[in-house]
CHARMM internal coordinates of N, CA and C (Angstrom, degrees):
IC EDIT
DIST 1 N 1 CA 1.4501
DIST 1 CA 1 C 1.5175
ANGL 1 N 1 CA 1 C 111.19
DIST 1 C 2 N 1.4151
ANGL 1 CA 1 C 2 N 112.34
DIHE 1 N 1 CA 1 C 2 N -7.44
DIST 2 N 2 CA 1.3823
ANGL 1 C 2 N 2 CA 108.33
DIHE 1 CA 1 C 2 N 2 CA 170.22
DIST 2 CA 2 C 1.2601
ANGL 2 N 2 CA 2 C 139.24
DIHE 1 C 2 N 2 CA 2 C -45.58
DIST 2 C 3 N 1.6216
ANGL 2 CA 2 C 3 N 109.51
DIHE 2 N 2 CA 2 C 3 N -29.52
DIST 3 N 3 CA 1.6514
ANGL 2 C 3 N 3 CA 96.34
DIHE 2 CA 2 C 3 N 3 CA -177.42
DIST 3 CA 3 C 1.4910
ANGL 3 N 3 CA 3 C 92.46
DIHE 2 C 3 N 3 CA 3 C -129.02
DIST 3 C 4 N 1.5984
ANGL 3 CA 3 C 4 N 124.85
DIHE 3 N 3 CA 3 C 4 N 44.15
DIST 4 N 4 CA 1.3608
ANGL 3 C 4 N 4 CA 123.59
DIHE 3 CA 3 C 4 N 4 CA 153.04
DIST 4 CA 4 C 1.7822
ANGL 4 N 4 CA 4 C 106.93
DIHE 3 C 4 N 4 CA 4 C -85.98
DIST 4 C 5 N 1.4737
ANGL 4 CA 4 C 5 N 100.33
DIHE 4 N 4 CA 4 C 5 N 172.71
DIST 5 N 5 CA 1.4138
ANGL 4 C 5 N 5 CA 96.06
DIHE 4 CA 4 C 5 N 5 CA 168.84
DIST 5 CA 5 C 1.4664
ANGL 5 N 5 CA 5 C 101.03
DIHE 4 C 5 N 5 CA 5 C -119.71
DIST 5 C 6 N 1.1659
ANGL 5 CA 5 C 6 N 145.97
DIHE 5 N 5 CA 5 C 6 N 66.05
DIST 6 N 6 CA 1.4696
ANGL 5 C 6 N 6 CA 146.22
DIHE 5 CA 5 C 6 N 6 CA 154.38
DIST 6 CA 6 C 1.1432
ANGL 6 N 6 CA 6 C 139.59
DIHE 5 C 6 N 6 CA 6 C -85.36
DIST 6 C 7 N 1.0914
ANGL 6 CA 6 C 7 N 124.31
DIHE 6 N 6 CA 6 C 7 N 144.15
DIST 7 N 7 CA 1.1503
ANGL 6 C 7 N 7 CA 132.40
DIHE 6 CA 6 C 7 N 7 CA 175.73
DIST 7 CA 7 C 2.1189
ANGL 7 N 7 CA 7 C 123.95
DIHE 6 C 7 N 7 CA 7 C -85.47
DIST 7 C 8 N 1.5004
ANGL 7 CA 7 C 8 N 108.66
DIHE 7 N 7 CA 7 C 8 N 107.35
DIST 8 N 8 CA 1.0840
ANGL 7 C 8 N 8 CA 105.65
DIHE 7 CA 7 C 8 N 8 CA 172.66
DIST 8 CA 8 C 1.4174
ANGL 8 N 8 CA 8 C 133.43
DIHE 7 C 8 N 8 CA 8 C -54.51
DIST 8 C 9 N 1.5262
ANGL 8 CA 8 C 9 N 115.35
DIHE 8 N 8 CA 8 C 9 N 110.49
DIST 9 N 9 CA 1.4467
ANGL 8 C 9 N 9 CA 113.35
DIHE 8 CA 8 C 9 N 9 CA -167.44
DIST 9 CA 9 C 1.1784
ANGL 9 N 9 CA 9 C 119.86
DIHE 8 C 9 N 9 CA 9 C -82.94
DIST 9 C 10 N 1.2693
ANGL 9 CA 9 C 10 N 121.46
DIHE 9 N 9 CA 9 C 10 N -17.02
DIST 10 N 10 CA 1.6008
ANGL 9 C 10 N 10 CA 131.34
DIHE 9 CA 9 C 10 N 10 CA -177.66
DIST 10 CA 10 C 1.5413
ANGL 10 N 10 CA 10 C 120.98
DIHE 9 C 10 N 10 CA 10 C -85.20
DIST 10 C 11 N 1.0447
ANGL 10 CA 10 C 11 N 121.29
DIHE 10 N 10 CA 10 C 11 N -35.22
DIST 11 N 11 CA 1.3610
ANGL 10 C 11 N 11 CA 118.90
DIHE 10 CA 10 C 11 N 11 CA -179.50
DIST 11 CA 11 C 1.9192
ANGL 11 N 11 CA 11 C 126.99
DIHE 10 C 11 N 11 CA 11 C -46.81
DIST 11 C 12 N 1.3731
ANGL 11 CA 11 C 12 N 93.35
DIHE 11 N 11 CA 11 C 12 N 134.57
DIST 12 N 12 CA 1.5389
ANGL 11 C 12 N 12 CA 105.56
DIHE 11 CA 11 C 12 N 12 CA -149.64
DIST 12 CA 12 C 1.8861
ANGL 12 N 12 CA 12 C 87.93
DIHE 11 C 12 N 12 CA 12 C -101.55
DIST 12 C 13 N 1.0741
ANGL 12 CA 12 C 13 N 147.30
DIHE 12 N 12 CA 12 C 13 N -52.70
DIST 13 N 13 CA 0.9486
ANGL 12 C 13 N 13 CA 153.36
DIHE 12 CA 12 C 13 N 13 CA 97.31
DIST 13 CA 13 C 1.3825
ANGL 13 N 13 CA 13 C 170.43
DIHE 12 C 13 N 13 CA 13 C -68.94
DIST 13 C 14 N 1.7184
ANGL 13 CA 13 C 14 N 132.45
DIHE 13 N 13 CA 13 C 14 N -179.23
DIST 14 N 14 CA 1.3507
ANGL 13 C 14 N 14 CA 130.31
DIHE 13 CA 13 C 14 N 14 CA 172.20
DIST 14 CA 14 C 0.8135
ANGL 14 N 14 CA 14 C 126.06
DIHE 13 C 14 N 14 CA 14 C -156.99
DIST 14 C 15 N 2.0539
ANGL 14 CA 14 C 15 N 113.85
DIHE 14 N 14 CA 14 C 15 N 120.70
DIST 15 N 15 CA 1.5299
ANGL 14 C 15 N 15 CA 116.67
DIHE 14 CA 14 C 15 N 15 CA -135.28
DIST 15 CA 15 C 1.3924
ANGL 15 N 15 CA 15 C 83.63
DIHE 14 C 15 N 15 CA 15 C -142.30
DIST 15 C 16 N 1.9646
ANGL 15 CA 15 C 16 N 113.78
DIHE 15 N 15 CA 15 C 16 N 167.20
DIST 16 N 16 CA 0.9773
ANGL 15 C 16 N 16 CA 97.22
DIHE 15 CA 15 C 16 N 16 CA 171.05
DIST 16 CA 16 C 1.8160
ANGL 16 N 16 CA 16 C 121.31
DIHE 15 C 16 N 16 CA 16 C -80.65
DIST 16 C 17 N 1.6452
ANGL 16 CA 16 C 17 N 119.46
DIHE 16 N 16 CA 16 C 17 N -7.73
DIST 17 N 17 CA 0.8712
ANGL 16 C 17 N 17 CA 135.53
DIHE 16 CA 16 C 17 N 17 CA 128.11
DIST 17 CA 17 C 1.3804
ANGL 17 N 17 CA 17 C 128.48
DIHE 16 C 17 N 17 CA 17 C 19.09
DIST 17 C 18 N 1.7348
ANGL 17 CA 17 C 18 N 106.99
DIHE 17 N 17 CA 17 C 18 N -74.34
DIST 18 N 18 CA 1.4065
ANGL 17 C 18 N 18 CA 154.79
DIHE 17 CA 17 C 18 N 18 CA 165.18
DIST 18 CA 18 C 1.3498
ANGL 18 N 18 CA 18 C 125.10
DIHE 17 C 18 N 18 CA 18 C 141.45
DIST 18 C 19 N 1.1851
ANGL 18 CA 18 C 19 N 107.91
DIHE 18 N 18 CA 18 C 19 N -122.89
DIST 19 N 19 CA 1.6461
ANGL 18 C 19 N 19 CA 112.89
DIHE 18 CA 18 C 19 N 19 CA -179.59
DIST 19 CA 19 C 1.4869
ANGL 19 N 19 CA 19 C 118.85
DIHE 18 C 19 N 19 CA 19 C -115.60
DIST 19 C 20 N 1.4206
ANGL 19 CA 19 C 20 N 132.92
DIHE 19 N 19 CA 19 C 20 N 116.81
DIST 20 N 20 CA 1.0541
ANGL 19 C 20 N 20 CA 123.75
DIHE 19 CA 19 C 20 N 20 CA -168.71
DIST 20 CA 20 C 1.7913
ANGL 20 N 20 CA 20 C 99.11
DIHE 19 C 20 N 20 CA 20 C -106.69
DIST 20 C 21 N 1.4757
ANGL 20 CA 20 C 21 N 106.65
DIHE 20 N 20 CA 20 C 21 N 151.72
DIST 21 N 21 CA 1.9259
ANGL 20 C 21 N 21 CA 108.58
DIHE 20 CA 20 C 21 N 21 CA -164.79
DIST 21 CA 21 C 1.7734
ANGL 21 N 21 CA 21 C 68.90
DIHE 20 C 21 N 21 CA 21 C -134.09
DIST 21 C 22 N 1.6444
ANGL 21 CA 21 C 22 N 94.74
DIHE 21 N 21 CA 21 C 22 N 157.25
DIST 22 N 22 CA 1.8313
ANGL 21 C 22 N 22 CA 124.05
DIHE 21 CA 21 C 22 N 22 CA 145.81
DIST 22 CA 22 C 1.3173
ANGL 22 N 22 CA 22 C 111.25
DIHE 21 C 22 N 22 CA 22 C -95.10
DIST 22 C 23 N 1.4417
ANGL 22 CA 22 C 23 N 113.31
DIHE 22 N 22 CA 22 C 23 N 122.47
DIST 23 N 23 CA 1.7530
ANGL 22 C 23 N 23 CA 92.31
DIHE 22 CA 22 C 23 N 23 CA -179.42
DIST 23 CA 23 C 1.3818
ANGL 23 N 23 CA 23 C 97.09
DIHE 22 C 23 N 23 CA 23 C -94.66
DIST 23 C 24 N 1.2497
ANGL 23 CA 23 C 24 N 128.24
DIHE 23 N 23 CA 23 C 24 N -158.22
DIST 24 N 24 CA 1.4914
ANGL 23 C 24 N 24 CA 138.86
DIHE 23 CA 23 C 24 N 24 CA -165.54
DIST 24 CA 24 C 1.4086
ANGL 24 N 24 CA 24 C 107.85
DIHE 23 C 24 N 24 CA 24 C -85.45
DIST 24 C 25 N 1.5258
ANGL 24 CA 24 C 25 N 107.71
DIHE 24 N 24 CA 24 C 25 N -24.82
DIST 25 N 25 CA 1.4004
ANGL 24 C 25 N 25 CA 110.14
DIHE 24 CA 24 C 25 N 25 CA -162.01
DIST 25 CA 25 C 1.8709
ANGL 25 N 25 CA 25 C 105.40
DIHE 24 C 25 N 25 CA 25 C -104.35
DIST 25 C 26 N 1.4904
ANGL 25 CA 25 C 26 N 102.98
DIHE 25 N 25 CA 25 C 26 N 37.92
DIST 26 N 26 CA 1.2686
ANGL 25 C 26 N 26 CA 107.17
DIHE 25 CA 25 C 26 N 26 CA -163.37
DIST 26 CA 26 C 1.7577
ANGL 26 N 26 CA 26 C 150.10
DIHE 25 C 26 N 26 CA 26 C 56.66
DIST 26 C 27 N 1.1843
ANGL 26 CA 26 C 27 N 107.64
DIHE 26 N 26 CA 26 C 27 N 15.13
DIST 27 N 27 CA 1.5991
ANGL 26 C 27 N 27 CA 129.26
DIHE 26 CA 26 C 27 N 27 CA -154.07
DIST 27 CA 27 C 1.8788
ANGL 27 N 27 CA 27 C 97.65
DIHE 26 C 27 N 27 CA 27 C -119.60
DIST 27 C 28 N 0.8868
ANGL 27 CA 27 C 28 N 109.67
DIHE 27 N 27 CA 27 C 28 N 117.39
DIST 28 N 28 CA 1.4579
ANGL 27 C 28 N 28 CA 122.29
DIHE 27 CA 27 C 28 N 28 CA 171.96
DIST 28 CA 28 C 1.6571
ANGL 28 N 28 CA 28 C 120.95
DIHE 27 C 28 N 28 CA 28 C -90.78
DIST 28 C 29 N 1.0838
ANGL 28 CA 28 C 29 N 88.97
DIHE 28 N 28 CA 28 C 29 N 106.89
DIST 29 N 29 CA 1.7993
ANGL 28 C 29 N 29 CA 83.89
DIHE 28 CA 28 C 29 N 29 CA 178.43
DIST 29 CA 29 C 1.4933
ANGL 29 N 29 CA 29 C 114.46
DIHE 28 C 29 N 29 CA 29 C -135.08
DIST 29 C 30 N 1.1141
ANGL 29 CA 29 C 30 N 91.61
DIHE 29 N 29 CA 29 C 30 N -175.92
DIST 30 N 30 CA 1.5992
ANGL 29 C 30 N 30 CA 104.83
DIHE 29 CA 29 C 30 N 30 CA -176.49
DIST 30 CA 30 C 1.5820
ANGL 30 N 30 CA 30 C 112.53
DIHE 29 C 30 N 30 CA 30 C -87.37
DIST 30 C 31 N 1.3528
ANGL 30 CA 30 C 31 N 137.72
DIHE 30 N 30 CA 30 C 31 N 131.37
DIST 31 N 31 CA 1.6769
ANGL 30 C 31 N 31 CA 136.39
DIHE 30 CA 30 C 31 N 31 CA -179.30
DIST 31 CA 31 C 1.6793
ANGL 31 N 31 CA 31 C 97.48
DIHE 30 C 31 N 31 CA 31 C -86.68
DIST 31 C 32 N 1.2416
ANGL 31 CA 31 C 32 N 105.53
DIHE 31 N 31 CA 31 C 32 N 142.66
DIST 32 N 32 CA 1.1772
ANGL 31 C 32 N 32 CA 118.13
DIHE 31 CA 31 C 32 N 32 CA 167.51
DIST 32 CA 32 C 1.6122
ANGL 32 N 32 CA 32 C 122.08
DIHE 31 C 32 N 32 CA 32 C -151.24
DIST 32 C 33 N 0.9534
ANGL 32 CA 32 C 33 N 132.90
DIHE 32 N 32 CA 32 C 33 N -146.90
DIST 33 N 33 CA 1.2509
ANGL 32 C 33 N 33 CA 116.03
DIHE 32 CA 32 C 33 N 33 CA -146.40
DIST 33 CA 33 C 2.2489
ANGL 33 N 33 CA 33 C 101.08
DIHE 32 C 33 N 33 CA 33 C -98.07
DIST 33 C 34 N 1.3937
ANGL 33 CA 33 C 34 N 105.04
DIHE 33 N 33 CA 33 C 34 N -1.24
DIST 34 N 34 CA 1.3684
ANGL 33 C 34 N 34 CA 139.70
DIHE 33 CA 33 C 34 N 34 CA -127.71
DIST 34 CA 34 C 1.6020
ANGL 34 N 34 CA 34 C 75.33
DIHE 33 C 34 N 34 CA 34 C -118.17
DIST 34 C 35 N 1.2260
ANGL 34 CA 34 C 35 N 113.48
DIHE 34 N 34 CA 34 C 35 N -40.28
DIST 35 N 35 CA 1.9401
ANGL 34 C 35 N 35 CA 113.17
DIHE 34 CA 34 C 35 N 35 CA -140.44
DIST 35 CA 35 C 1.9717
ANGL 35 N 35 CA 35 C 100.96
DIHE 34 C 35 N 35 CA 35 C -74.87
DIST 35 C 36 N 1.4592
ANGL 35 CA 35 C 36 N 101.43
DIHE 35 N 35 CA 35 C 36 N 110.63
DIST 36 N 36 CA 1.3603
ANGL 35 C 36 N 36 CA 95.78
DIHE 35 CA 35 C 36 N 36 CA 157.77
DIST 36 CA 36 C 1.5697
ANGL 36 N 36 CA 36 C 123.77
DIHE 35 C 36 N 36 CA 36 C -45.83
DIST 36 C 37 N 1.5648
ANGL 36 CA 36 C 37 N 116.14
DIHE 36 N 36 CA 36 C 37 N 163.00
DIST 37 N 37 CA 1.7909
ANGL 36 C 37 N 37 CA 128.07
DIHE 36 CA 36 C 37 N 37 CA 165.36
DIST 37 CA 37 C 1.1603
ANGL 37 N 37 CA 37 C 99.02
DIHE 36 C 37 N 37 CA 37 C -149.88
DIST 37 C 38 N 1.7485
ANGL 37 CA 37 C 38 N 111.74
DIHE 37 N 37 CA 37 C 38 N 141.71
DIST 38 N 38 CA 1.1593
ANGL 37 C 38 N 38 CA 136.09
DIHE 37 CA 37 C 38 N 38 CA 138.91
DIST 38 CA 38 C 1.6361
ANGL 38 N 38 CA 38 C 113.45
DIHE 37 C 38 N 38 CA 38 C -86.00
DIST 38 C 39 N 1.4194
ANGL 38 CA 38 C 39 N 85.38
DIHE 38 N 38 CA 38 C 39 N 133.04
DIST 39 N 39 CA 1.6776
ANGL 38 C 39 N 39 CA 103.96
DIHE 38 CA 38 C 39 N 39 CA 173.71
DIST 39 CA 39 C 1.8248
ANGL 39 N 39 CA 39 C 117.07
DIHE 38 C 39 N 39 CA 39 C -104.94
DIST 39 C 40 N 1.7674
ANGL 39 CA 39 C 40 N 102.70
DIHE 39 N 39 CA 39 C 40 N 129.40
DIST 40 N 40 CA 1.8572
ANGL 39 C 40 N 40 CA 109.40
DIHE 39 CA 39 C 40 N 40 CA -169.45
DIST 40 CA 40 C 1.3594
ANGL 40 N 40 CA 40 C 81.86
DIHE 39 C 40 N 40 CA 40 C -132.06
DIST 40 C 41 N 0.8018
ANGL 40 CA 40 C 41 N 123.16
DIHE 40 N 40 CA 40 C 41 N 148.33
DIST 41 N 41 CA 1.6875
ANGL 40 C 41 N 41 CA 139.19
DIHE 40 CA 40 C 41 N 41 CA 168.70
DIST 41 CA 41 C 1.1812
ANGL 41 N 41 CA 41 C 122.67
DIHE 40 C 41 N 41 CA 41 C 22.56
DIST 41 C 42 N 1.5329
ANGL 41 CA 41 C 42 N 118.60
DIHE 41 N 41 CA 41 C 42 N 14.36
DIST 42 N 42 CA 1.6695
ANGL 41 C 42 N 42 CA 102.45
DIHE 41 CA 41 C 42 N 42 CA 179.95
DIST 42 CA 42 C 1.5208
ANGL 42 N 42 CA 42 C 95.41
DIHE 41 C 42 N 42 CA 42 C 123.94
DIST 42 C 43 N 0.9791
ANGL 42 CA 42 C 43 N 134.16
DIHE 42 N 42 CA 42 C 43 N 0.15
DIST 43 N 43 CA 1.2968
ANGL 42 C 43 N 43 CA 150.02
DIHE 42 CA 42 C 43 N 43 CA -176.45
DIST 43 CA 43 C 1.6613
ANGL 43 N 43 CA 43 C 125.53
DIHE 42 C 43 N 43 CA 43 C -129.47
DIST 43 C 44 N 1.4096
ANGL 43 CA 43 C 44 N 123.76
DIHE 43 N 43 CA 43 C 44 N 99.83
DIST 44 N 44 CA 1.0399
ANGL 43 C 44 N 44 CA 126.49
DIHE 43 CA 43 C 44 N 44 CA -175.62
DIST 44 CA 44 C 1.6466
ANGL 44 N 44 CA 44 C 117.11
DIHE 43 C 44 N 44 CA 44 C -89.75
DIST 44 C 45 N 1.5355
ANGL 44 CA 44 C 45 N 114.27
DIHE 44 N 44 CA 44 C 45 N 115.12
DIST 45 N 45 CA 1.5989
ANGL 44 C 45 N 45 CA 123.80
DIHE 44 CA 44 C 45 N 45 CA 169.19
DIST 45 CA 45 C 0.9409
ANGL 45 N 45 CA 45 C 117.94
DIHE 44 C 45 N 45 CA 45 C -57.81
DIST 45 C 46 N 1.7080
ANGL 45 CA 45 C 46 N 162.48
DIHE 45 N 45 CA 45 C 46 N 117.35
DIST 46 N 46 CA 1.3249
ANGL 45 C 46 N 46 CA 155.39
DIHE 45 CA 45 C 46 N 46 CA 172.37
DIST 46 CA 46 C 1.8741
ANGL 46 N 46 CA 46 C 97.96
DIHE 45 C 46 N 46 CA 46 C -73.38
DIST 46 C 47 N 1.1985
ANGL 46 CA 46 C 47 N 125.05
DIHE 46 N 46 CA 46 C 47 N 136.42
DIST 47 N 47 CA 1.1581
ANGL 46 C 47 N 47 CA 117.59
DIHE 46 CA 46 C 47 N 47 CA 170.02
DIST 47 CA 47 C 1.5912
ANGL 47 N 47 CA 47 C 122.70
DIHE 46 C 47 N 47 CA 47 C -112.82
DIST 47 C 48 N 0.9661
ANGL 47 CA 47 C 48 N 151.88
DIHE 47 N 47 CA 47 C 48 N 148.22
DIST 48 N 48 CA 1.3835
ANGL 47 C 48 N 48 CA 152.13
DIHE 47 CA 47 C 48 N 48 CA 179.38
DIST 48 CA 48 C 1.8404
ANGL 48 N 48 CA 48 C 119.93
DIHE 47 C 48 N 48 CA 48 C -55.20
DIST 48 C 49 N 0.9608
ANGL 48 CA 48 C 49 N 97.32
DIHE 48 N 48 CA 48 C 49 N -38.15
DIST 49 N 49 CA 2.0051
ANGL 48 C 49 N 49 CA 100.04
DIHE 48 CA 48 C 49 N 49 CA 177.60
DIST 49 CA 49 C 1.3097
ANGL 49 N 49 CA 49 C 93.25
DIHE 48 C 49 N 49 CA 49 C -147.76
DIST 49 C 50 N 1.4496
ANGL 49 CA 49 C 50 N 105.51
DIHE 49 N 49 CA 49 C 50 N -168.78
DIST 50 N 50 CA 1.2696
ANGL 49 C 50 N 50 CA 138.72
DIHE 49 CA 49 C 50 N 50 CA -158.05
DIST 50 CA 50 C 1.7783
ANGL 50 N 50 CA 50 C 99.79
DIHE 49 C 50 N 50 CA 50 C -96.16
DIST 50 C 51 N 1.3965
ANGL 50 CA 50 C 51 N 104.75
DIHE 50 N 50 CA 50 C 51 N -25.86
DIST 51 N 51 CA 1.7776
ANGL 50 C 51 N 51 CA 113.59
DIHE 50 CA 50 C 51 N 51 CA -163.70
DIST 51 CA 51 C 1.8508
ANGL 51 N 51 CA 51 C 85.72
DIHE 50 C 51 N 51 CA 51 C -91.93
DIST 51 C 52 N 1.2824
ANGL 51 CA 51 C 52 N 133.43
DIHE 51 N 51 CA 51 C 52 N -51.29
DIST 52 N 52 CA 1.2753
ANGL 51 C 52 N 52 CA 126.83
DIHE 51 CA 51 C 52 N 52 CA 175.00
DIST 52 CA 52 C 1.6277
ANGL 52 N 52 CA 52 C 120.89
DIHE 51 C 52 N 52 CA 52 C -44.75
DIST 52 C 53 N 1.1459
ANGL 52 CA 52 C 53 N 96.16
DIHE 52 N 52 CA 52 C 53 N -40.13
DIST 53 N 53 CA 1.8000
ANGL 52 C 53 N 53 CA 123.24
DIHE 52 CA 52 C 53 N 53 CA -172.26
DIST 53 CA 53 C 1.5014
ANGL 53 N 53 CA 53 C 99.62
DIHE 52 C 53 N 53 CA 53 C -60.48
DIST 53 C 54 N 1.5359
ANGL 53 CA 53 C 54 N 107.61
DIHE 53 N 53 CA 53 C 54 N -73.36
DIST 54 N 54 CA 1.5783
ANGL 53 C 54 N 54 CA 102.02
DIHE 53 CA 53 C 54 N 54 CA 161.98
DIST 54 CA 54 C 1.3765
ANGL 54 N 54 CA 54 C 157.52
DIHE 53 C 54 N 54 CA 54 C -111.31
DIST 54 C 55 N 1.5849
ANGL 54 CA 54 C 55 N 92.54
DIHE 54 N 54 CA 54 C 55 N 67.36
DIST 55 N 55 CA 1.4755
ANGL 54 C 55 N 55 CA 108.39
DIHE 54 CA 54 C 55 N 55 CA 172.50
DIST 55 CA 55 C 1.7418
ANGL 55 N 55 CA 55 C 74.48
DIHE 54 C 55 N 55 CA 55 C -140.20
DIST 55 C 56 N 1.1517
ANGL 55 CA 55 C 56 N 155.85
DIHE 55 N 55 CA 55 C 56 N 6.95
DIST 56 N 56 CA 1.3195
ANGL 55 C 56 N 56 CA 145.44
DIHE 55 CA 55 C 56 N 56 CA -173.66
DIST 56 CA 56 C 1.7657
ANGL 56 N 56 CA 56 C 90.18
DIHE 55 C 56 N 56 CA 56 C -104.09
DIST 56 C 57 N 0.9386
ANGL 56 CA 56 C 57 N 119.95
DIHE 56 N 56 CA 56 C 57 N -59.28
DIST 57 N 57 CA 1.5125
ANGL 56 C 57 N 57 CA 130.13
DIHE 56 CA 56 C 57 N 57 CA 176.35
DIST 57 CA 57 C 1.4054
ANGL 57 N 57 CA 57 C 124.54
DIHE 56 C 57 N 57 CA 57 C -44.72
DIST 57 C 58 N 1.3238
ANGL 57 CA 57 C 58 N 114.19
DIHE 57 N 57 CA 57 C 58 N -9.20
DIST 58 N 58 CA 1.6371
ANGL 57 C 58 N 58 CA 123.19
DIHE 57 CA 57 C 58 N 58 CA 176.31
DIST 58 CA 58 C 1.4111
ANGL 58 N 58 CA 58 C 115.51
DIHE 57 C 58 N 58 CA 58 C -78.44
DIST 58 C 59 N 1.1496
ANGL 58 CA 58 C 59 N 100.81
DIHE 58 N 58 CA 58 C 59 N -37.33
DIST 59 N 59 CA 1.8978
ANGL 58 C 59 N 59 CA 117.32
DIHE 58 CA 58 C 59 N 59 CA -174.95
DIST 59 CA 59 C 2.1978
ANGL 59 N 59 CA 59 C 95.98
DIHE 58 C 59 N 59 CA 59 C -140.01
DIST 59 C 60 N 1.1278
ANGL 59 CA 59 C 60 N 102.30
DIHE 59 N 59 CA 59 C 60 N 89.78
DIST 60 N 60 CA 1.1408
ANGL 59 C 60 N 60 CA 120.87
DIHE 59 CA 59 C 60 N 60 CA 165.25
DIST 60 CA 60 C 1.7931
ANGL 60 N 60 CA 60 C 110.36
DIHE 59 C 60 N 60 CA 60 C -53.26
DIST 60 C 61 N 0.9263
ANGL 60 CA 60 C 61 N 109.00
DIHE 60 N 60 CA 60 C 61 N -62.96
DIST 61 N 61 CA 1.6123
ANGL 60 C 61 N 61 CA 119.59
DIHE 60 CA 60 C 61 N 61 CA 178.78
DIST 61 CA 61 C 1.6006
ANGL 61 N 61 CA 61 C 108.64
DIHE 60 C 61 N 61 CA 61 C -62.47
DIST 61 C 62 N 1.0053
ANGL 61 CA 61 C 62 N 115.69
DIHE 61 N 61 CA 61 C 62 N -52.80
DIST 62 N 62 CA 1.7551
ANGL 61 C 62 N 62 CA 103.14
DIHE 61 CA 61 C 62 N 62 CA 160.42
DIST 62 CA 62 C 0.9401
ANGL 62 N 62 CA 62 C 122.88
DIHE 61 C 62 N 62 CA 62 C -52.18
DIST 62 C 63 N 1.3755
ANGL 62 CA 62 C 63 N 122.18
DIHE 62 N 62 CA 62 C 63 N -64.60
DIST 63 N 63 CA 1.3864
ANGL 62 C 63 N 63 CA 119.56
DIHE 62 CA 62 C 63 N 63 CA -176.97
DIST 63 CA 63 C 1.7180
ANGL 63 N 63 CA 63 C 124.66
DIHE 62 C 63 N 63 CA 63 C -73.82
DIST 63 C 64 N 1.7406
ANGL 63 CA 63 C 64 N 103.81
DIHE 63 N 63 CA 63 C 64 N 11.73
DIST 64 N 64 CA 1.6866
ANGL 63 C 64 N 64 CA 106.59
DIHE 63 CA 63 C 64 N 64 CA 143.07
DIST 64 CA 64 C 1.3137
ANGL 64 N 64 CA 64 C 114.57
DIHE 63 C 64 N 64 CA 64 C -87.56
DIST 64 C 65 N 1.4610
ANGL 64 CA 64 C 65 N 120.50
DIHE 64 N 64 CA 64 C 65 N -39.90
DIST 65 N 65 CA 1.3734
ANGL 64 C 65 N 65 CA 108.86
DIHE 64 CA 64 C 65 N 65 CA 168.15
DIST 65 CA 65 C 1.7495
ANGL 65 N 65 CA 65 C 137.17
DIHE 64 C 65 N 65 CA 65 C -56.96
DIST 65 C 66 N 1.6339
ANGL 65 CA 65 C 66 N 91.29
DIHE 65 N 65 CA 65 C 66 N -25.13
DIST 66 N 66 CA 1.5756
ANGL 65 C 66 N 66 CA 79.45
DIHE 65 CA 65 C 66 N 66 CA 170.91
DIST 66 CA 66 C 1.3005
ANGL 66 N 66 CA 66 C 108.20
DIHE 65 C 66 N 66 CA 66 C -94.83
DIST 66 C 67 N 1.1424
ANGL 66 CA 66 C 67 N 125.25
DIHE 66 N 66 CA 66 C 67 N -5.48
DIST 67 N 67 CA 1.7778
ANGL 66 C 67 N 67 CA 109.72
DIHE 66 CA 66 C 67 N 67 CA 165.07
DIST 67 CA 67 C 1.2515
ANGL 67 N 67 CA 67 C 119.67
DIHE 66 C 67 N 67 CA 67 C -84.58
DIST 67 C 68 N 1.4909
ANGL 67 CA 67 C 68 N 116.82
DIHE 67 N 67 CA 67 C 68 N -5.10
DIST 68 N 68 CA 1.5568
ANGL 67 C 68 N 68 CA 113.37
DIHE 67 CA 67 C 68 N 68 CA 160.64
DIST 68 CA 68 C 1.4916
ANGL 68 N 68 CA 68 C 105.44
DIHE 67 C 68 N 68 CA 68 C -90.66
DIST 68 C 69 N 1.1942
ANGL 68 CA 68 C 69 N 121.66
DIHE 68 N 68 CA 68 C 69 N -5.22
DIST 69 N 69 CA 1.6711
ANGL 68 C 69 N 69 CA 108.02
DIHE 68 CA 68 C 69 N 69 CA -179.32
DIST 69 CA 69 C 1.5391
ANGL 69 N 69 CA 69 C 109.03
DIHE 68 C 69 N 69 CA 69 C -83.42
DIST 69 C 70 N 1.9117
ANGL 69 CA 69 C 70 N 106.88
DIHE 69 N 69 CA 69 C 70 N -40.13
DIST 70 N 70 CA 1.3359
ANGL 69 C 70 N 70 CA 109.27
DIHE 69 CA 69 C 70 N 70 CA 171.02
DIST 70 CA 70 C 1.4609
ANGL 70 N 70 CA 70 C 125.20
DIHE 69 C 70 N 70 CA 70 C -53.47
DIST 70 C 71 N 1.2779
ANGL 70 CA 70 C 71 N 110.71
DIHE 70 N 70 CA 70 C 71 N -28.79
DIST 71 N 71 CA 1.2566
ANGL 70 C 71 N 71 CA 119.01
DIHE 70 CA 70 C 71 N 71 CA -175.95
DIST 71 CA 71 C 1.4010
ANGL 71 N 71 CA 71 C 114.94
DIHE 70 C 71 N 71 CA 71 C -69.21
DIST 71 C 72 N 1.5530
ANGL 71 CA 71 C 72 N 112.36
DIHE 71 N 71 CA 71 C 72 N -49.72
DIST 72 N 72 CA 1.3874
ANGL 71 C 72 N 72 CA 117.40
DIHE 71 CA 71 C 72 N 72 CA 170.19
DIST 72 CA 72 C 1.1112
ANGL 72 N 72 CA 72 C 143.04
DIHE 71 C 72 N 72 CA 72 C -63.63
DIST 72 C 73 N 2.1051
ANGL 72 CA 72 C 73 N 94.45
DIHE 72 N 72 CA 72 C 73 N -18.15
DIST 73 N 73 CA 1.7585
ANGL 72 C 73 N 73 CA 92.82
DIHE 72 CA 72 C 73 N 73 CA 162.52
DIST 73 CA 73 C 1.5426
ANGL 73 N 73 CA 73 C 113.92
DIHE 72 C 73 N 73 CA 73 C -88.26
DIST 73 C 74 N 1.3180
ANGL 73 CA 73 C 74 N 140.96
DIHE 73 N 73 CA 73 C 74 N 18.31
DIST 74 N 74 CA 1.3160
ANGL 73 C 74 N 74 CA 137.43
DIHE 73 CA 73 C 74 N 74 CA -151.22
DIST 74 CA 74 C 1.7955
ANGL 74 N 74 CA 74 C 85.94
DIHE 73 C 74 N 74 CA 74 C -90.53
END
COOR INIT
IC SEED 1 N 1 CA 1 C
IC BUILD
């Protein structure tokens, strides 16, 4: 994701801590340098592992919708 220009849509907070994201699959973590993204329109998802990353990556457009659903039940 380094030389995209997006904007992370998931992030739940920003601490000095670091950055905490919701991924789709309900799991809150911290982004680091490690953290997969799926990219939907201009908007990059941070995902929690490598196993979220790809089964999230099959259907891009779903898996923006379920990170806006997670988001909305928080």
């Amino acid at each position: 994701m380094r030389n995209l220009n997006l904007g992370v849509a998931n992030i739940t907070s920003v601490t000095k801590e670091g950055t905490r994201a919701l991924c789709g699959c309900g799991t809150e973590f911290t982004i680091d340098p490690s953290t997969p993204y799926v990219e939907y329109e201009g908007k990059a998802y941070a995902c929690c592992s490598q196993e979220c990353h790809k089964a999230v990556s099959q259907d891009p457009a779903g898996a923006a919708r379920l990170f806006q659903q997670k988001f909305a039940a928080r």
